[in-house]
BAPALUM-503399 format. One record per atom (N, C-alpha, C, O): x, y, z; residue in one letter. Coordinates in steps of 0.1 Angstrom, whole numbers, padded with zeros to 4 digits, always signed. Atoms other than C-alpha are relative to their C-alpha. Layout:
BEGIN
XYZa...
//
This chain:
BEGIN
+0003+0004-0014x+0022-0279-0109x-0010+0009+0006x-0006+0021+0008x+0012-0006-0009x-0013-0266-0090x+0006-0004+0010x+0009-0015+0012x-0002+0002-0012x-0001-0258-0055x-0015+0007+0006x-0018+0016-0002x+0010-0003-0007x-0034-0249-0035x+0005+0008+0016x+0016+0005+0020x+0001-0006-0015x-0035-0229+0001x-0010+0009+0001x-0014+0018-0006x+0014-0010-0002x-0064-0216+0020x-0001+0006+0013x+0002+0000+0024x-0001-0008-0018x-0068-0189+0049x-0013-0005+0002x-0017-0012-0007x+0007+0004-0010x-0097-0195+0073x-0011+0011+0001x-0007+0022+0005x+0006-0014-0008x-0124-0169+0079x-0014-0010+0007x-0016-0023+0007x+0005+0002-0008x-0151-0167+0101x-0012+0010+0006x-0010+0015+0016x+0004-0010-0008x-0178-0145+0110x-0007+0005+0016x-0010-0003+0025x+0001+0000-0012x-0187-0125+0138x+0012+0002+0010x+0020-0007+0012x-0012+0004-0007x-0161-0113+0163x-0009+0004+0017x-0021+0008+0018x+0005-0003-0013x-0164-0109+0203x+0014+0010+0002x+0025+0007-0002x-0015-0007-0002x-0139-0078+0215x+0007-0004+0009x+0001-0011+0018x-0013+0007-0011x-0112-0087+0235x+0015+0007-0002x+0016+0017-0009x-0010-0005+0002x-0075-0080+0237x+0006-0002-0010x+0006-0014-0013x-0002+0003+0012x-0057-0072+0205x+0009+0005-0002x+0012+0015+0005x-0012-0005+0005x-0027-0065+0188x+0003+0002-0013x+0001-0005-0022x-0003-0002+0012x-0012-0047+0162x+0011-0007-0008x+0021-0008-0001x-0013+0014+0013x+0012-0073+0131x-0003+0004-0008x-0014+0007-0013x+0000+0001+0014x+0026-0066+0104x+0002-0014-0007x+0009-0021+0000x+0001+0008+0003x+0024-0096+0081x+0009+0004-0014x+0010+0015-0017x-0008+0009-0009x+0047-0114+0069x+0008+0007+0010x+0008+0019+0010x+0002-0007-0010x+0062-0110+0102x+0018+0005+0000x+0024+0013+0007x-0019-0002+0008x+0104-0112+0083x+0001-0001-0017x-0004-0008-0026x-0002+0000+0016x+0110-0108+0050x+0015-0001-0006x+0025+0004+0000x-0015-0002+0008x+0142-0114+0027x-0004+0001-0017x-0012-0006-0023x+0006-0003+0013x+0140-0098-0007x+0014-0003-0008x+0024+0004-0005x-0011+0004+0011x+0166-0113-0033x+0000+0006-0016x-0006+0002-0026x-0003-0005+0012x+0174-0096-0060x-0002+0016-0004x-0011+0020+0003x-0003-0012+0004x+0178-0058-0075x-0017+0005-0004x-0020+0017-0004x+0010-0007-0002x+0139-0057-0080x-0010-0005+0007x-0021-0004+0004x+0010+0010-0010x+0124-0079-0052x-0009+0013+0007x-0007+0025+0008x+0012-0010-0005x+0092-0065-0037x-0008-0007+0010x-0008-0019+0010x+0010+0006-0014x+0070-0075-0008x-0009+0009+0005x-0006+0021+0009x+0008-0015-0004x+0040-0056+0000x-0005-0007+0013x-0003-0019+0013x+0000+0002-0015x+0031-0059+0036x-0012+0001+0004x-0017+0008-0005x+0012-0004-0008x-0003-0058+0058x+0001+0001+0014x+0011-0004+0020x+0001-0002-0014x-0013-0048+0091x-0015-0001+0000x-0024+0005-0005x+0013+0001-0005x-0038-0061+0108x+0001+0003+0019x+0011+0005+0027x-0001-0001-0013x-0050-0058+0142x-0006-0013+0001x-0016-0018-0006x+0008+0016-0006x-0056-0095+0158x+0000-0002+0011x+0010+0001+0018x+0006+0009-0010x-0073-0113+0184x+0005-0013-0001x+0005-0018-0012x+0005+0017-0003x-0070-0149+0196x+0009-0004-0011x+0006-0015-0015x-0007+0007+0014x-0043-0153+0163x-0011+0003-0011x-0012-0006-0019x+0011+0000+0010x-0071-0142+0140x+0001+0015-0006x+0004+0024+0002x+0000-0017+0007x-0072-0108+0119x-0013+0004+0005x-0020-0005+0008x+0007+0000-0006x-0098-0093+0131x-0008+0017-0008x-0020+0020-0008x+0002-0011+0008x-0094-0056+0108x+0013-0003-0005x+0022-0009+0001x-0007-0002+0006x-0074-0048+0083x+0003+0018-0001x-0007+0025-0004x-0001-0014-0004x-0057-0012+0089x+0012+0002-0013x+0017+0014-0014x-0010-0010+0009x-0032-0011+0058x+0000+0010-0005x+0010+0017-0006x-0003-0011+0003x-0046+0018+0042x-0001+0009+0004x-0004+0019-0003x-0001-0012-0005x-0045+0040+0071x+0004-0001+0009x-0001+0003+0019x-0013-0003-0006x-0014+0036+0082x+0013+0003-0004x+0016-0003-0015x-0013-0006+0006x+0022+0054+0077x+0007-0012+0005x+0007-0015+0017x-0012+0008+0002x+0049+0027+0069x+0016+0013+0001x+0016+0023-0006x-0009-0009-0002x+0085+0044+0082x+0011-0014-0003x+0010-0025+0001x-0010+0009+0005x+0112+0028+0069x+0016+0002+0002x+0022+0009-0006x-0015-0007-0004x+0148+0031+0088x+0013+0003-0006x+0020+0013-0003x-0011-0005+0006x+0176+0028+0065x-0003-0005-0012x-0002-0016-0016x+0002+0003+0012x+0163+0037+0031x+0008-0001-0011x+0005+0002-0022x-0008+0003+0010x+0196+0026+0014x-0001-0015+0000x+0004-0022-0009x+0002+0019+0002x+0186-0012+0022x-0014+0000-0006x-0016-0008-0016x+0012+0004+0007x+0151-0010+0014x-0010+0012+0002x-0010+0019+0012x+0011-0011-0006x+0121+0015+0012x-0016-0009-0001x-0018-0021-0003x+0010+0004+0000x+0085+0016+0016x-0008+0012-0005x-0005+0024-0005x+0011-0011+0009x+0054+0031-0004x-0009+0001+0009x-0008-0005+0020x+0012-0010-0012x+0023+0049+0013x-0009-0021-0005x-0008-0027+0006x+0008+0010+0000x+0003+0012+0002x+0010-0014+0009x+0005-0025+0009x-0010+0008-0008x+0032-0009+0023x+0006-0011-0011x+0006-0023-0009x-0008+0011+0011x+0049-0024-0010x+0015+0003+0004x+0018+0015+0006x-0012-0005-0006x+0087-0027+0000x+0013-0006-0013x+0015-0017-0019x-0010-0001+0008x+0115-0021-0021x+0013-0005+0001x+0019+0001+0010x-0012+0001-0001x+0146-0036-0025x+0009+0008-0005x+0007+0009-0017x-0009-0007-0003x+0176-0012-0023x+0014-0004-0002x+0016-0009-0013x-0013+0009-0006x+0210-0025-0013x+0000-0013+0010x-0010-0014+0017x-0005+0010-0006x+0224-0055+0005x-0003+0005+0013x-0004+0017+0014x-0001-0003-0015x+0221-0054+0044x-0016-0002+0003x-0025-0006-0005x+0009+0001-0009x+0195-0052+0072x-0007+0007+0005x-0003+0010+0016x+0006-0009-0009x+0170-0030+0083x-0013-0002+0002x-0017-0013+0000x+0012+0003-0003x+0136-0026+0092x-0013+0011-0001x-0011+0023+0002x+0014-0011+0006x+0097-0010+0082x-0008-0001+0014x-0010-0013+0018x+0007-0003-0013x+0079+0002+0115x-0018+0003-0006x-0020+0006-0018x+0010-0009+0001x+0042+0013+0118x-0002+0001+0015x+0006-0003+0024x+0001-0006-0014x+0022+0031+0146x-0014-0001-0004x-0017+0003-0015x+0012-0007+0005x-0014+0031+0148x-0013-0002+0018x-0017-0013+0022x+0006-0003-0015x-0035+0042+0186x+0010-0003+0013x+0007-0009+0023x-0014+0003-0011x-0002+0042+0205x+0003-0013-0004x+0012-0018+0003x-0007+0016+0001x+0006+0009+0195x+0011-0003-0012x+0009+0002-0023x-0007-0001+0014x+0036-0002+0171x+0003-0014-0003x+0002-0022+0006x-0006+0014+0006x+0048-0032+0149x+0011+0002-0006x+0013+0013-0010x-0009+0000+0007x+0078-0038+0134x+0000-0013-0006x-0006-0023-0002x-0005+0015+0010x+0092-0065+0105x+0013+0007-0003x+0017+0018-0005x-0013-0002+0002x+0125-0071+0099x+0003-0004-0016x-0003-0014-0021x+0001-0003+0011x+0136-0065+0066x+0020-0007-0005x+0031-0004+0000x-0018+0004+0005x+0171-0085+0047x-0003+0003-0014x-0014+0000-0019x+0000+0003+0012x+0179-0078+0013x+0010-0005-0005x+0018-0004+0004x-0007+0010+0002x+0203-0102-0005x+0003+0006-0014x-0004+0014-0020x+0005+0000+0014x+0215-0101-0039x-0005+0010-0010x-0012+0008-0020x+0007-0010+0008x+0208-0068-0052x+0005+0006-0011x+0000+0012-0020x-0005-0008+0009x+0236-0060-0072x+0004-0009-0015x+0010-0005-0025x+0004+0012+0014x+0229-0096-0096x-0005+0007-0010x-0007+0019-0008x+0009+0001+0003x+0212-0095-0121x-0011-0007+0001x-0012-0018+0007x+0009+0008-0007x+0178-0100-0123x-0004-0009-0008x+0001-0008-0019x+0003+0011+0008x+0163-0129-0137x-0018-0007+0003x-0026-0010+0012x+0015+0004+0002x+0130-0139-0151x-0001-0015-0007x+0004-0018-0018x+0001+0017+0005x+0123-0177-0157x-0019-0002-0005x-0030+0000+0001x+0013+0003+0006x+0094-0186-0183x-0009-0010+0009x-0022-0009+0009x+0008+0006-0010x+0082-0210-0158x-0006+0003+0012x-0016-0003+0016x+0001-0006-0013x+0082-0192-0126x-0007+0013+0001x-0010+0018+0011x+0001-0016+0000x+0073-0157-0138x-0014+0000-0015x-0026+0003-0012x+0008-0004+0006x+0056-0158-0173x-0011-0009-0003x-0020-0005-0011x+0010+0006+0004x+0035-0187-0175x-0011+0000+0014x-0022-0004+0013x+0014-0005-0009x+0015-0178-0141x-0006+0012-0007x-0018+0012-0011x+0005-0014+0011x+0012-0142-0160x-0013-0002-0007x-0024+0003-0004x+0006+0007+0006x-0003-0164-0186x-0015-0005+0003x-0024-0002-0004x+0009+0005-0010x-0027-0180-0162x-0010+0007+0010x-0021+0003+0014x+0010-0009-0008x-0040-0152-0140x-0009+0009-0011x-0020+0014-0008x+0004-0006+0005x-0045-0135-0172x-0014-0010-0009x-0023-0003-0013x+0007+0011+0001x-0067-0167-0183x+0004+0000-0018x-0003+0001-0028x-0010-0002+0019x-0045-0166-0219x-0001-0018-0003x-0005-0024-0014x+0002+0017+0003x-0044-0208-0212x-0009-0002+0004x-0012-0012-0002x+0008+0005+0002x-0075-0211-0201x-0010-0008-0007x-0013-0003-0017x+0007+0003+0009x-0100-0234-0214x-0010+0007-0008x-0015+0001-0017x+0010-0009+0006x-0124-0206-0226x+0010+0008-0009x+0006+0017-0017x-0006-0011+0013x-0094-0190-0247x+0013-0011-0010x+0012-0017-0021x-0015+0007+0009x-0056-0205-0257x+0000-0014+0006x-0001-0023-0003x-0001+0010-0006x-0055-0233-0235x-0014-0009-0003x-0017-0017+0006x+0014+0010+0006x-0090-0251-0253x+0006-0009-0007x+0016-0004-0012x+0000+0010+0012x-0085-0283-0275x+0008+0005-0007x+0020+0002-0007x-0004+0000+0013x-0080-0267-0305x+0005+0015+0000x+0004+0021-0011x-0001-0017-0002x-0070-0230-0294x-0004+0004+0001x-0016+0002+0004x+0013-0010+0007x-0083-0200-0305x+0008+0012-0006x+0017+0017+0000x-0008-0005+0006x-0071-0178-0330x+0011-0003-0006x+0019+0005-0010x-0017+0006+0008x-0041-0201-0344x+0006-0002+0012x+0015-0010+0009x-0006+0003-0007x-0027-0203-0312x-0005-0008+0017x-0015-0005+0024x+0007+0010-0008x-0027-0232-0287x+0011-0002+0006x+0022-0006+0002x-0011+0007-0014x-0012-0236-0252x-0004-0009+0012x-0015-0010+0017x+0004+0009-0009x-0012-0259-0228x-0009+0003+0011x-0007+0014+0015x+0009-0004-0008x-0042-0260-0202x+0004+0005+0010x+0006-0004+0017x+0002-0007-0008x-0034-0233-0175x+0019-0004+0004x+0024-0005+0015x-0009+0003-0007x+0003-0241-0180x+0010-0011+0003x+0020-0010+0008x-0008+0007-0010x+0011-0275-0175x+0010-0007-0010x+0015-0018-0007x-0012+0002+0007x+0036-0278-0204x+0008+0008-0009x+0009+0010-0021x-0008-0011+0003x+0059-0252-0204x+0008-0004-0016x+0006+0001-0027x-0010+0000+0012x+0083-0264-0229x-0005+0000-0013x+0002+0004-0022x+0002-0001+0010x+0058-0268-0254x-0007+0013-0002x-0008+0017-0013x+0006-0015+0000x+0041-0234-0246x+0014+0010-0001x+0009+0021-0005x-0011-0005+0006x+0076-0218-0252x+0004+0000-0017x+0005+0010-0024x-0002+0006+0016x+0082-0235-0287x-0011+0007-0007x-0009+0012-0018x+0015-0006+0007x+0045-0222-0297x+0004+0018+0001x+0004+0026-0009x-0005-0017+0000x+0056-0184-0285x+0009+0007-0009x+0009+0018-0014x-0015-0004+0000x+0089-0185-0295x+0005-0003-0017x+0010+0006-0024x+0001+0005+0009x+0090-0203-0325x-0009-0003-0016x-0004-0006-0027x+0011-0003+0006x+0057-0199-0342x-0005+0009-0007x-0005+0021-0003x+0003-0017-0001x+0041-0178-0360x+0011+0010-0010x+0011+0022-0014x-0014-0014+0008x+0074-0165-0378x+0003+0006+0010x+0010+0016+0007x-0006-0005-0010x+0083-0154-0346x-0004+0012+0001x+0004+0019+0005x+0010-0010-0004x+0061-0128-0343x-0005+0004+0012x-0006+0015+0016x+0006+0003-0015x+0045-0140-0311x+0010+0008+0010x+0007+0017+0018x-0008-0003-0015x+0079-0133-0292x+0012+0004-0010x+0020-0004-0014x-0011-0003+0010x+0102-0108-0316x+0009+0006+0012x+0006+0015+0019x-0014-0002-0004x+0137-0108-0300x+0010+0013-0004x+0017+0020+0003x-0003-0014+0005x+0148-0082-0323x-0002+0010+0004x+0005+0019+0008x+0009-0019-0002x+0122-0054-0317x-0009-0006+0014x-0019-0012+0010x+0012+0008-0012x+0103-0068-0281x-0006+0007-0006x-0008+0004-0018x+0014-0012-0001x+0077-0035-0281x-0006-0007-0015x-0019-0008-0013x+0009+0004+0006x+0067-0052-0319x-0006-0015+0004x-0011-0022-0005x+0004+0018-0006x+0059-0089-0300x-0014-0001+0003x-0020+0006+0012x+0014+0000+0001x+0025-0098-0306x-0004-0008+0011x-0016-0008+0012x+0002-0001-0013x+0027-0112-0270x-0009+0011+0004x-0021+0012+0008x+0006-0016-0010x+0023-0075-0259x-0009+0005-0009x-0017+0013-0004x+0009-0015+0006x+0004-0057-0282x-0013-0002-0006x-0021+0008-0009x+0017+0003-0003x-0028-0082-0287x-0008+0002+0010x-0019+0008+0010x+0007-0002-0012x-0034-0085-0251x-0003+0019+0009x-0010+0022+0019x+0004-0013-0001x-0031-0046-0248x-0007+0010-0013x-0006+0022-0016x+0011-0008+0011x-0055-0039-0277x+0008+0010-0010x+0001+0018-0016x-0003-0006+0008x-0030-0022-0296x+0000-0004-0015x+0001+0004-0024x+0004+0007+0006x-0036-0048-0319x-0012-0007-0002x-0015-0011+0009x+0013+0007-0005x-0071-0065-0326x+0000-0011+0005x+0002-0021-0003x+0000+0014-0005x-0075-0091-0300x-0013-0004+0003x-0021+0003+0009x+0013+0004+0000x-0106-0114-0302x-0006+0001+0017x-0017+0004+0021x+0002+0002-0013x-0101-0119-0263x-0001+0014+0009x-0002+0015+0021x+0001-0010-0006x-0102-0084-0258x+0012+0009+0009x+0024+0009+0005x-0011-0008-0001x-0082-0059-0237x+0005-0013+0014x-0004-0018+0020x-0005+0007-0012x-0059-0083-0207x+0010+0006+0005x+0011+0004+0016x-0009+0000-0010x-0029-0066-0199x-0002+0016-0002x-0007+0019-0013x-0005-0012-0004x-0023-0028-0188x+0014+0003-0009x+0021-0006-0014x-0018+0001+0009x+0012-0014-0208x+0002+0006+0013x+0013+0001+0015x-0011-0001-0010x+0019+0002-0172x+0002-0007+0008x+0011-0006+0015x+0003+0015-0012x+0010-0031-0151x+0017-0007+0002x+0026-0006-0007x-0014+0006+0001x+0043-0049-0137x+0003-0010-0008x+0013-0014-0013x+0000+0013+0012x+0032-0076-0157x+0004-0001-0009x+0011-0011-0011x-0006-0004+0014x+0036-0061-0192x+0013+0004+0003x+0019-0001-0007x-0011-0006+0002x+0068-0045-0183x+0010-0017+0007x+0022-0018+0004x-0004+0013-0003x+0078-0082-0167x+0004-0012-0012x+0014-0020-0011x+0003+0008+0011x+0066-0099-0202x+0012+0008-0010x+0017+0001-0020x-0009-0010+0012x+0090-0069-0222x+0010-0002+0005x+0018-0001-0004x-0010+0002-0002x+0118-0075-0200x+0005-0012-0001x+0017-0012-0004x-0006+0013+0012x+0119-0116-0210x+0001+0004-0011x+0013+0003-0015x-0003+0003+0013x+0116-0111-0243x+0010+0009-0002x+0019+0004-0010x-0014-0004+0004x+0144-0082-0244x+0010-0005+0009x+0021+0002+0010x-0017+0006-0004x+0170-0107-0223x-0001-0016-0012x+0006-0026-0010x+0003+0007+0009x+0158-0129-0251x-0009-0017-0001x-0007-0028-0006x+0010+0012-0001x+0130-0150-0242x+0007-0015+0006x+0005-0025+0000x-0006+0013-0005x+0150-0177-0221x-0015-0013+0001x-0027-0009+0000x+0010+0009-0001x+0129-0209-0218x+0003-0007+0013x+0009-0002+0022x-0002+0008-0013x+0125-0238-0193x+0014-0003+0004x+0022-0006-0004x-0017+0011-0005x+0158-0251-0176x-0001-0007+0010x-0008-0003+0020x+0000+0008-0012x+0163-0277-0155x+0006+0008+0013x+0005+0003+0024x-0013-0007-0011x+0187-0253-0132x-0011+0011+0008x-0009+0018+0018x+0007-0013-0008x+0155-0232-0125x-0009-0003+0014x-0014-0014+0016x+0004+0004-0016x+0142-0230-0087x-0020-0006-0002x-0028+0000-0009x+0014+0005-0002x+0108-0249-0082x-0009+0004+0009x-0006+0000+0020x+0008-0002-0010x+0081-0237-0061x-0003-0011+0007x-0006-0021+0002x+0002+0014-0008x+0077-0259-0031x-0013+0003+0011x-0016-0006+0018x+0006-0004-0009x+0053-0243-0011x-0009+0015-0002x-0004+0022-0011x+0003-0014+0005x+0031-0210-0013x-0008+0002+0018x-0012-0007+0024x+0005-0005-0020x+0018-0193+0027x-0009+0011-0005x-0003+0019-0013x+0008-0010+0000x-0011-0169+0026x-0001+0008+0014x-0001+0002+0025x+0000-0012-0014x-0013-0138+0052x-0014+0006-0003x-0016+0010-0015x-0002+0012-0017x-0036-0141+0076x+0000-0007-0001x-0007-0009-0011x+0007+0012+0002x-0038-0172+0078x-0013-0005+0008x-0017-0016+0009x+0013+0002-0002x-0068-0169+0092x-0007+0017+0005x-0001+0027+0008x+0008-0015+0002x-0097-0141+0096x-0012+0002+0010x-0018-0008+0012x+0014+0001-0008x-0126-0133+0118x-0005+0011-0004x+0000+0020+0003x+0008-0014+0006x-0148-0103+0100x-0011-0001+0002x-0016-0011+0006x+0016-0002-0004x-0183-0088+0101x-0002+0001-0013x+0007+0002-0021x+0006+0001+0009x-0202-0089+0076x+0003+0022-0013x-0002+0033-0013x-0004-0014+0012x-0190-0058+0047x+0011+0003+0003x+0016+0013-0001x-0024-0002-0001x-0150-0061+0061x+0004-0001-0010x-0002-0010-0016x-0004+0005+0008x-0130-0062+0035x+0016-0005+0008x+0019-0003+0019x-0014+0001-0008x-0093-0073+0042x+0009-0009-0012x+0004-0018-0018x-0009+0001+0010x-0062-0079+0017x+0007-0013+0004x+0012-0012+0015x-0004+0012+0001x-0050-0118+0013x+0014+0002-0009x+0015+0005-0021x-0016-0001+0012x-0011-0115+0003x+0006-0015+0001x+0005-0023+0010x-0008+0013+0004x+0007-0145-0011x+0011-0001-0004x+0015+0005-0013x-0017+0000+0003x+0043-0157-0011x+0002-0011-0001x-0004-0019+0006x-0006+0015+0002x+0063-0186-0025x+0013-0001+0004x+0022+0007+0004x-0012+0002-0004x+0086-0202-0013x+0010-0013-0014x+0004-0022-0019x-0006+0006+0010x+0112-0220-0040x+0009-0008+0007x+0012-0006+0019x-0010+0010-0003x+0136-0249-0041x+0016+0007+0002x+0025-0001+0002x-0014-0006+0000x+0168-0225-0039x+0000+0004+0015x+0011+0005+0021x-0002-0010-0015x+0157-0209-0004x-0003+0016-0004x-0002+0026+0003x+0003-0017+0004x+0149-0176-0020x-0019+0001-0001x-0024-0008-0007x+0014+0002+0000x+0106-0168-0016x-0005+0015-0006x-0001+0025-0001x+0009-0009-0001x+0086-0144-0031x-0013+0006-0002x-0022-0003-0003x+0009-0002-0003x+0058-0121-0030x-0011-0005-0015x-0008-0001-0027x+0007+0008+0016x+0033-0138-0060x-0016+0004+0000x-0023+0001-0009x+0012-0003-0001x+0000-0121-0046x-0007+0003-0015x-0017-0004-0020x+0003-0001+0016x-0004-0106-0084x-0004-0009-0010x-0010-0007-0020x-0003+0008+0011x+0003-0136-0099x-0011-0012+0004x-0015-0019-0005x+0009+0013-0003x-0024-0161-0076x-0010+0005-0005x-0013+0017-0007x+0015-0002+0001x-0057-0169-0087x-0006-0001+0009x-0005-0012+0013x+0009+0003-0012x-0081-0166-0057x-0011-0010-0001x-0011-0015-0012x+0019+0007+0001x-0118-0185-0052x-0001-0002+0018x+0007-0004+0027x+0002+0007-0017x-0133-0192-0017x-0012-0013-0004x-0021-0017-0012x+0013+0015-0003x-0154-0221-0009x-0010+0002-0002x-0016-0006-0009x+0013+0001-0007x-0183-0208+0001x-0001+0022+0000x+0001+0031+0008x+0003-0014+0003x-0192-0172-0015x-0006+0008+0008x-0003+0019+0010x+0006-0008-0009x-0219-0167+0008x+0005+0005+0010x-0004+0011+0016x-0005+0003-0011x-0198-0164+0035x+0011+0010-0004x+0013+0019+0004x-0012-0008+0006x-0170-0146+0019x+0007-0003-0012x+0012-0014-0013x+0000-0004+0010x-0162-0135-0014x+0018+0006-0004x+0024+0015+0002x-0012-0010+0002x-0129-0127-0031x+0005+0007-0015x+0007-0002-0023x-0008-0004+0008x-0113-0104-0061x+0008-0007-0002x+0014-0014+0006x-0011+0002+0008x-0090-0111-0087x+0015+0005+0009x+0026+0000+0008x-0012-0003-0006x-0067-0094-0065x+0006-0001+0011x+0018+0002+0015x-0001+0009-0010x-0075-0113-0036x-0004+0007+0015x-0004+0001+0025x
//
């Protein structure tokens, strides 16, 4: 399922009165390694107007519920309530912070977790795995859109090589796309990226597959949702999903970006 959403920009601003937001403006982080990285903007009129996250201190009140990193990524901790402040020209913001669910286990769903991986990393793409006829012996569905048979091909295939349950670290998953092996596609994943260590923790709870029981994304919200910049602003687009259970999280890593209209504004891989 392609869900789409798009923020707004605009250039040119007029000054006027403005205020400091952290975005999103509540958070609930579910589970023992939920994460949410946060921005602050200063906005006008509902509109971002700068982006001040990397020079500003995130203070974080009761760091047995959740902390915060100097880049405003927020950590889940324990169960309960609290909340991540900033300050920046006398002015302050707060978000309120719940964590849920911390002392579960965690859980990684082949559909929700490793076949976006798959896809930002462009592994299904038509220019690599996801072509006709594959590439390299191995053929997955275009960008994703049939999990169950892109499981069976991982998991199954191959002699089980692709996805070794036994030994993960020898899973030719991990060790083509980080060149420890020769991969035609070159180097794609980092071994310290959350991603690889995301991809080595399915396959050591033993590569679960699709289930019907797993939460569906119903929705995805981008922060800001809208922008007004001058020409060489840059400013950080975070993304969160929201699922069929009621539980949402932060997926900025995992979206692919594009904008409309390049001339006008341009965006990174990382959004």
């Amino acid at each position: 399922m392609l869900i789409n959403c798009l923020v707004a920009f605009s250039l040119a601003t007029v000054p006027g009165q403005s205020s400091l937001q952290i975005q999103p403006a509540a958070v609930t982080l579910s589970g023992p390694q939920a994460t949410q990285r946060l921005a602050v903007f200063r906005v006008e009129n509902g509109e971002a107007i700068e982006d001040l996250t990397g020079r500003i201190e995130f203070f974080a009140l009761n760091p047995k519920v959740a902390t915060v990193d100097e880049t405003g990524v927020v950590h889940a901790v324990g169960d309960g309530d609290t909340s991540i402040s900033v300050a920046n020209d006398e002015r302050t913001a707060t978000v309120k912070i719940k964590v849920v669910k911390s002392r579960e286990p965690a859980t990684i769903h082949f559909t929700n977790h490793v076949i976006p991986i798959l896809t930002k990393l462009g592994c299904n793409s038509g220019a690599c795995h996801g072509a006709l006829a594959g590439k390299g012996g191995l053929k997955l569905s275009l960008r994703g859109y049939d999990p169950v048979a892109d499981h069976f091909v991982l998991t199954r295939q191959a002699s089980a090589r692709r996805v070794n349950r036994q030994e993960p670290a020898r899973s030719l998953m991990l060790l083509k796309p980080t060149m420890a092996l020769a991969h035609g596609g070159g180097l794609k994943l980092e071994v310290k990226s959350p991603e690889f260590h995301l991809l080595g923790d399915w396959i050591a709870t033993g590569a679960p597959g699709p289930a019907d029981s797993e939460p569906r994304i119903k929705r995805i919200e981008v922060f800001p949702p809208r922008a007004k910049l001058k020409p060489m602003d840059q400013l950080q687009v975070l993304v969160r999903a929201h699922y069929s259970d009621g539980h949402t999280e932060d997926v900025t890593r995992l979206a692919k970006f594009s904008s409309t209209e390049d001339l006008i504004a341009s965006v990174d891989d990382g959004g």
